[in-house]
Gaussian input, Z-matrix of N, CA and C with variables (Angstrom, degrees):
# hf/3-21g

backbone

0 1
 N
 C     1     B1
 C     2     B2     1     A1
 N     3     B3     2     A2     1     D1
 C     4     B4     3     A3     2     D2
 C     5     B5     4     A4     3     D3
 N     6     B6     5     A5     4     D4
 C     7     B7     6     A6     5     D5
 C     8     B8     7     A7     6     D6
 N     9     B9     8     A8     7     D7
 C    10    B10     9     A9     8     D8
 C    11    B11    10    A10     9     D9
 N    12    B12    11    A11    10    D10
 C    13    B13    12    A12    11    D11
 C    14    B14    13    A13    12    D12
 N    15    B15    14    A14    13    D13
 C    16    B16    15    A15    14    D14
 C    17    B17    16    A16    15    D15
 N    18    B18    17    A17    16    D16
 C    19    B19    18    A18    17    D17
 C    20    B20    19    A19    18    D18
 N    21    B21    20    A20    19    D19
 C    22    B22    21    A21    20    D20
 C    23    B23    22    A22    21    D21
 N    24    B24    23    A23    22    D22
 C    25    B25    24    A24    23    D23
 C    26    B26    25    A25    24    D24
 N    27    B27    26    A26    25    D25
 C    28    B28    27    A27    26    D26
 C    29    B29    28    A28    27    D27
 N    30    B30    29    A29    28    D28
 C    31    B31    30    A30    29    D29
 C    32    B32    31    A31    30    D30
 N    33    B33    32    A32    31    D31
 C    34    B34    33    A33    32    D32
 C    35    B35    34    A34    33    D33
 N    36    B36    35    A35    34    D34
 C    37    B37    36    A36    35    D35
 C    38    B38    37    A37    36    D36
 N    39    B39    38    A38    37    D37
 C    40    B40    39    A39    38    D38
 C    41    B41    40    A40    39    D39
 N    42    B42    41    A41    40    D40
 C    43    B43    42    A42    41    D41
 C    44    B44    43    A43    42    D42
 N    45    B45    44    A44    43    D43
 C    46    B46    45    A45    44    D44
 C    47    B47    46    A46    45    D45
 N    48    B48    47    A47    46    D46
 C    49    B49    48    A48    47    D47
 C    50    B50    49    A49    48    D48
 N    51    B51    50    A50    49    D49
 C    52    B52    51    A51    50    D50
 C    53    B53    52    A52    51    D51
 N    54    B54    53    A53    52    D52
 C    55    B55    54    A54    53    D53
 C    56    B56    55    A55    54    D54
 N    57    B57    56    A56    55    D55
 C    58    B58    57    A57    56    D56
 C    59    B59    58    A58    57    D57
 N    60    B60    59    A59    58    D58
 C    61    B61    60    A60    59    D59
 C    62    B62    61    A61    60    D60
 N    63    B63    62    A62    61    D61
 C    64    B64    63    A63    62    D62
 C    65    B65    64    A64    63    D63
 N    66    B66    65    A65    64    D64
 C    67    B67    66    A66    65    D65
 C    68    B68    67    A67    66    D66
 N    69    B69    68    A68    67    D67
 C    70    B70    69    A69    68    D68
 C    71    B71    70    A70    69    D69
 N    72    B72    71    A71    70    D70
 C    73    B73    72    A72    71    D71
 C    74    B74    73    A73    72    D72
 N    75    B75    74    A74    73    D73
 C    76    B76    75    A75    74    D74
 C    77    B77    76    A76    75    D75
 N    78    B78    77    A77    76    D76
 C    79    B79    78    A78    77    D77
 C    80    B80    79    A79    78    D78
 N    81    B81    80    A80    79    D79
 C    82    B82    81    A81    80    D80
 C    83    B83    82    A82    81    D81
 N    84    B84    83    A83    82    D82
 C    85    B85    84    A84    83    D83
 C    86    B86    85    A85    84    D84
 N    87    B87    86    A86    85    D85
 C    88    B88    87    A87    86    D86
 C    89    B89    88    A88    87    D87
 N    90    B90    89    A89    88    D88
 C    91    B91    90    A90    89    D89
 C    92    B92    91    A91    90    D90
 N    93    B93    92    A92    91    D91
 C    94    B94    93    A93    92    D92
 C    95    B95    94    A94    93    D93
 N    96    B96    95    A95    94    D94
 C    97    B97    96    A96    95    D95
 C    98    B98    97    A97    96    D96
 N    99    B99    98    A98    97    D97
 C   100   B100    99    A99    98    D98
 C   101   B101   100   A100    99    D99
 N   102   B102   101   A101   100   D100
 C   103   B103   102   A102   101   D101
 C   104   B104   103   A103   102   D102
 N   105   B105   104   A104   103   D103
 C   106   B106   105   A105   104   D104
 C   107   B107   106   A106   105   D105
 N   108   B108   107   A107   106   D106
 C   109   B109   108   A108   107   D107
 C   110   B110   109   A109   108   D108
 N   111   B111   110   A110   109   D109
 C   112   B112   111   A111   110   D110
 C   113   B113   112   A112   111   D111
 N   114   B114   113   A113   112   D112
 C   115   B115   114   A114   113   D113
 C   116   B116   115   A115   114   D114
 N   117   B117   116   A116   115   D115
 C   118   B118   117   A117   116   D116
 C   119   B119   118   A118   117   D117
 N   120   B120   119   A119   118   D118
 C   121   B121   120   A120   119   D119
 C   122   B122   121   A121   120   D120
 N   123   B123   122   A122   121   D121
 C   124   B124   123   A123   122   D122
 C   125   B125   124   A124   123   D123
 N   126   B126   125   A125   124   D124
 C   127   B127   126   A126   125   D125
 C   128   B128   127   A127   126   D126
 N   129   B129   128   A128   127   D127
 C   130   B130   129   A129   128   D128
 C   131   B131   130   A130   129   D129
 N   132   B132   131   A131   130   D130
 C   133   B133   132   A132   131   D131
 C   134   B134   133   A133   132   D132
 N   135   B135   134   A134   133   D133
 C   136   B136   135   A135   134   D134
 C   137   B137   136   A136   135   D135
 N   138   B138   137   A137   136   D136
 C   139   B139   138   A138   137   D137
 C   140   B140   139   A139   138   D138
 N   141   B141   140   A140   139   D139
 C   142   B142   141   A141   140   D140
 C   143   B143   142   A142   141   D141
 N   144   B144   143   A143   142   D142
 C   145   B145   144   A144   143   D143
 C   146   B146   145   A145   144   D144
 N   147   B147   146   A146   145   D145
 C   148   B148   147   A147   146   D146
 C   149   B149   148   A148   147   D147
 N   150   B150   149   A149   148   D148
 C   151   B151   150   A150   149   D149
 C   152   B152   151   A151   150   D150
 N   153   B153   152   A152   151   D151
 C   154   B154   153   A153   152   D152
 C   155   B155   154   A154   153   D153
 N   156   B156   155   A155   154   D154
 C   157   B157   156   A156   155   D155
 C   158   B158   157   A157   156   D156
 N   159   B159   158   A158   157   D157
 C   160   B160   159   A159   158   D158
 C   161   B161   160   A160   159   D159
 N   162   B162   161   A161   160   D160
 C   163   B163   162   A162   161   D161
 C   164   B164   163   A163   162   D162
 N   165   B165   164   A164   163   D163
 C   166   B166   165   A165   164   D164
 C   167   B167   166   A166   165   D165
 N   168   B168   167   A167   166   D166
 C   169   B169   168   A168   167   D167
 C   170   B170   169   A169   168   D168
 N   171   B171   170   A170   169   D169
 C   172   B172   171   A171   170   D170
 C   173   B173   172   A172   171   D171
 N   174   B174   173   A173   172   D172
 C   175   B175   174   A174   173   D173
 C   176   B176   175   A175   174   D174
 N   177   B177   176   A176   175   D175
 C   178   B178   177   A177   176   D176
 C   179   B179   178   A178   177   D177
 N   180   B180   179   A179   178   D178
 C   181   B181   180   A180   179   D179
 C   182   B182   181   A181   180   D180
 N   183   B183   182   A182   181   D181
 C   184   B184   183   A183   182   D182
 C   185   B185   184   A184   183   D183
 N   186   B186   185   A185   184   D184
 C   187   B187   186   A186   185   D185
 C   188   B188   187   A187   186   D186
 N   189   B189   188   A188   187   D187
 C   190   B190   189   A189   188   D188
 C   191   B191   190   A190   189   D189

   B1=1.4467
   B2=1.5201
   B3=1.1117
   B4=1.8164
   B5=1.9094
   B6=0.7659
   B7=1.4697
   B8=1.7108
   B9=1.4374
   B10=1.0224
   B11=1.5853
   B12=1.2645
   B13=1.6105
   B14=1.7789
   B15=1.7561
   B16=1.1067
   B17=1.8795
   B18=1.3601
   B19=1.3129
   B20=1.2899
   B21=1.7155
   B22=1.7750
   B23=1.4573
   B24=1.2394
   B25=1.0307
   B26=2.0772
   B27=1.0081
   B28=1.4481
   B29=2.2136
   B30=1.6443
   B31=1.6668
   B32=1.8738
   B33=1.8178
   B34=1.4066
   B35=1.3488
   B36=1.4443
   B37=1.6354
   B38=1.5735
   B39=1.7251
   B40=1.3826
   B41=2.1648
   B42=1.2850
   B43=2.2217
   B44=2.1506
   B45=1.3408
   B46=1.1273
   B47=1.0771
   B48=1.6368
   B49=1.0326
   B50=2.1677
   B51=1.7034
   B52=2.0199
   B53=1.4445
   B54=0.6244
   B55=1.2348
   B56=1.8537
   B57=1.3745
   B58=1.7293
   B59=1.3674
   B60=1.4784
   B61=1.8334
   B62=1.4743
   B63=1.2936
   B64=2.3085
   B65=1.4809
   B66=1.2798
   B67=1.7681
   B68=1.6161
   B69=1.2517
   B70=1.8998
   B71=1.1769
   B72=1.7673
   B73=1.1872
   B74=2.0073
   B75=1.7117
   B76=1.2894
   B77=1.4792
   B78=1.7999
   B79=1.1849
   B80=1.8138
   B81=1.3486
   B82=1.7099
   B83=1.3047
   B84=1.1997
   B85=1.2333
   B86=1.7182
   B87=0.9104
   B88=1.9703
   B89=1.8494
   B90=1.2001
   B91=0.9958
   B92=1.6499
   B93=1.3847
   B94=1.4156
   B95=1.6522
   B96=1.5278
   B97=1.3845
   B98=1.5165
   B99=1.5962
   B100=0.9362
   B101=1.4273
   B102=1.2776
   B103=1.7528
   B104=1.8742
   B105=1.3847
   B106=1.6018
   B107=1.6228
   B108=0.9678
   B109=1.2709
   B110=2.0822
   B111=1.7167
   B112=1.3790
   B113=1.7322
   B114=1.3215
   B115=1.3427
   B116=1.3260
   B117=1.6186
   B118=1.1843
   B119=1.5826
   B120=1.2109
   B121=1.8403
   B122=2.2433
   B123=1.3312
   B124=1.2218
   B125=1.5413
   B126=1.6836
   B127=1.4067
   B128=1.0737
   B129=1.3240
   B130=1.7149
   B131=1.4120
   B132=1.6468
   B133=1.5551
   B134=1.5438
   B135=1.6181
   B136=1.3940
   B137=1.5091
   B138=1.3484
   B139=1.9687
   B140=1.5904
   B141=1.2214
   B142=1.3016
   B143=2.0421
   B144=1.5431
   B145=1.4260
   B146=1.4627
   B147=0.9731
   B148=1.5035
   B149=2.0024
   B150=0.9149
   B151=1.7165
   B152=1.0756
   B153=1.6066
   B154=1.2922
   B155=1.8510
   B156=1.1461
   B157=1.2024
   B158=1.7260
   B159=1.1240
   B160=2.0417
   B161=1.8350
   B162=1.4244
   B163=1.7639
   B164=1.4686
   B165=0.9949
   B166=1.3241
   B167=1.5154
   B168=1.6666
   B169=1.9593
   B170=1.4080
   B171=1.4716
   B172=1.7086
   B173=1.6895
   B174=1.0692
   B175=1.7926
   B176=1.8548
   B177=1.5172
   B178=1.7561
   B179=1.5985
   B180=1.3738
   B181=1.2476
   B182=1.5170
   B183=1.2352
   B184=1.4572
   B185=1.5012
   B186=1.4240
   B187=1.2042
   B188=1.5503
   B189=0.8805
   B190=2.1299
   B191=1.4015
   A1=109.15
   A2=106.15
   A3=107.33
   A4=109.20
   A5=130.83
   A6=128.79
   A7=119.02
   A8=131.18
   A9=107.59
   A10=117.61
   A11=90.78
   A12=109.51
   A13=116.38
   A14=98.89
   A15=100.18
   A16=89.33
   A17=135.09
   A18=148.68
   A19=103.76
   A20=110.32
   A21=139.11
   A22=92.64
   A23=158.48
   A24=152.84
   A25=107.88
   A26=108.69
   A27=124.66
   A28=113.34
   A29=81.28
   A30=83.12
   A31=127.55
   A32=110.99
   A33=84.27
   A34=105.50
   A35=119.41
   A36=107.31
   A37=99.36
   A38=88.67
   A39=107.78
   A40=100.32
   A41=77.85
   A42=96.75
   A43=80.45
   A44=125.91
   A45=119.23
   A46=125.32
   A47=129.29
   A48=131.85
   A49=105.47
   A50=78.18
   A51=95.93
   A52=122.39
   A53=142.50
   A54=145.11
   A55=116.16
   A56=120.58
   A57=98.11
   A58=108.59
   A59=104.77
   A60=110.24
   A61=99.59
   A62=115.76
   A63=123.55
   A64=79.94
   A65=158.52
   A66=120.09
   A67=86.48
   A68=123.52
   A69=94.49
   A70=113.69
   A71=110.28
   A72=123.38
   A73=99.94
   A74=105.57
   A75=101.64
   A76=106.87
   A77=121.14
   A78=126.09
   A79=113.31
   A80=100.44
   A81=85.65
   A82=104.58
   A83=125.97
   A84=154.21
   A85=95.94
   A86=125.55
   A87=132.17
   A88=96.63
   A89=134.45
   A90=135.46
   A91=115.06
   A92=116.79
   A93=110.01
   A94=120.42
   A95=105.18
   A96=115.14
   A97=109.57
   A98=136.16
   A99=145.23
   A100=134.93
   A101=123.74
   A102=133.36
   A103=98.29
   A104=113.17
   A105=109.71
   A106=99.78
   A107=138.57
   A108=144.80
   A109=95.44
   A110=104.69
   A111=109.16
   A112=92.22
   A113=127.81
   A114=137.11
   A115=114.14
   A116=132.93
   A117=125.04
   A118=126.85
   A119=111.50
   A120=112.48
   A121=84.70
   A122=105.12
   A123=125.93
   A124=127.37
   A125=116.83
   A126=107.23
   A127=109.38
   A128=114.80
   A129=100.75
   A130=115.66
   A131=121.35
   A132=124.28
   A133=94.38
   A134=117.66
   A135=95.33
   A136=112.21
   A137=101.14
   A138=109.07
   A139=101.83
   A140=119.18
   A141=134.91
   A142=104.92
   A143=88.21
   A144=87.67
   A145=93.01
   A146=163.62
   A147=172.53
   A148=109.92
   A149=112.01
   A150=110.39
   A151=118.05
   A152=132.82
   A153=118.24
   A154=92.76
   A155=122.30
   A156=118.56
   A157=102.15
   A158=103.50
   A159=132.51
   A160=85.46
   A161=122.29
   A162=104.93
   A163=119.39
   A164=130.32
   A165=140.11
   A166=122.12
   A167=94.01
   A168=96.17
   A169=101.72
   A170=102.21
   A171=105.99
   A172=96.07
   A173=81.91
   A174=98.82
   A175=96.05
   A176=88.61
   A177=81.91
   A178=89.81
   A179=122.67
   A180=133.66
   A181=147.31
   A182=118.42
   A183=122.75
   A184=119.14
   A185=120.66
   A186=106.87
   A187=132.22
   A188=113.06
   A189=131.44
   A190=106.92
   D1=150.81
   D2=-163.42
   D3=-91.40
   D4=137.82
   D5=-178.26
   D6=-57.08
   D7=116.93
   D8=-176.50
   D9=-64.08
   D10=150.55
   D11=159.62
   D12=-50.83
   D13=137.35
   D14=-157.26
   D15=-129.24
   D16=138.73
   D17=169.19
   D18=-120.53
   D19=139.58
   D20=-162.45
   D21=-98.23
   D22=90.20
   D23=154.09
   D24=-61.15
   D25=147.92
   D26=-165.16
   D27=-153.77
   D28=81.92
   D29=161.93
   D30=-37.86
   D31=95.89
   D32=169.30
   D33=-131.29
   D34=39.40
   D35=141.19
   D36=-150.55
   D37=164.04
   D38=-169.95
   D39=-53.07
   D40=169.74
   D41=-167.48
   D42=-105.75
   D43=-14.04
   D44=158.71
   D45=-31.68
   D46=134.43
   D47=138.97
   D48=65.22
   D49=40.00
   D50=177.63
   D51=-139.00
   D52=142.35
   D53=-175.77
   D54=-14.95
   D55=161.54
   D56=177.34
   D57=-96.98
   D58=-8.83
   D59=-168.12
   D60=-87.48
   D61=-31.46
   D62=174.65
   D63=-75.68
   D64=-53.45
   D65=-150.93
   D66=-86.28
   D67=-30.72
   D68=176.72
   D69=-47.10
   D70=-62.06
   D71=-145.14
   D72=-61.03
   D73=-19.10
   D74=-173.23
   D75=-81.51
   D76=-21.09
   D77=172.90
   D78=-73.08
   D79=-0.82
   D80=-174.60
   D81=-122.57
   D82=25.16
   D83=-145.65
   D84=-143.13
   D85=-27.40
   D86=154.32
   D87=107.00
   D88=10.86
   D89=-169.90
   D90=-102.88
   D91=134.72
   D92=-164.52
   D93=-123.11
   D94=-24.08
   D95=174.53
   D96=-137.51
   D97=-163.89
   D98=115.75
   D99=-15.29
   D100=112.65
   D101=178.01
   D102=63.63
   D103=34.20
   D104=175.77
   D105=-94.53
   D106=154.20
   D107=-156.58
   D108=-150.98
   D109=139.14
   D110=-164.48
   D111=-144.62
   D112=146.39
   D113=165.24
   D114=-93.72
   D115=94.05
   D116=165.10
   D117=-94.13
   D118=171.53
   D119=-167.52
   D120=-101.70
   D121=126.04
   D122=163.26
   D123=-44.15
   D124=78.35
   D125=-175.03
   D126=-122.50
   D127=173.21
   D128=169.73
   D129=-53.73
   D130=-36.53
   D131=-155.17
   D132=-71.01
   D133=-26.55
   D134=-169.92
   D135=-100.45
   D136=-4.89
   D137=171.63
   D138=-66.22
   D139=-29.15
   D140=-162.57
   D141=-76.91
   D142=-40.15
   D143=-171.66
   D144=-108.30
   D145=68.11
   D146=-87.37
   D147=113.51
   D148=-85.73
   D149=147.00
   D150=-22.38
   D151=-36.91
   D152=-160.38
   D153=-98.08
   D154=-15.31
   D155=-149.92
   D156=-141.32
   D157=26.96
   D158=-150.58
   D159=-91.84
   D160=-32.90
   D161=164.84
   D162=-81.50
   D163=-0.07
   D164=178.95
   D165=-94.27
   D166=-26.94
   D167=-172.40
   D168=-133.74
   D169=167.82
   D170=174.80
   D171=-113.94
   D172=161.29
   D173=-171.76
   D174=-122.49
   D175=128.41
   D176=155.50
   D177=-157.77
   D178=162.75
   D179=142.19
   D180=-33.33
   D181=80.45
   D182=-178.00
   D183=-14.48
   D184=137.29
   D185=156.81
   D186=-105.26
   D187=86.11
   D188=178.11
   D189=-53.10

């Protein structure tokens, strides 16, 4: 079975002065401050919550 795919998510603006449902979605999303960086597994649920919160973080591709 092949390893899932994994995306580097990277806090780069403050959860300040944003919505309260975007700082969850940024807390469930594994991220806790500014310039914190998290390895997630590629699903829809988290494309879903990535999009929603897609001005707040940078996206790049894990490296495995």
């Amino acid at each position: 079975m092949a390893a899932a795919k994994k995306l580097r998510l990277t806090l780069v603006r403050s959860v300040a002065n944003t919505k309260q449902d975007h700082r969850a979605t940024v807390r469930g999303l594994g991220l806790k401050w500014t310039n914190h960086s998290v390895e997630v597994v590629d699903t829809p649920s988290t494309r879903g919550m990535i999009n929603k919160v897609s001005y707040l973080i940078k996206v790049a591709e894990a490296n495995v």
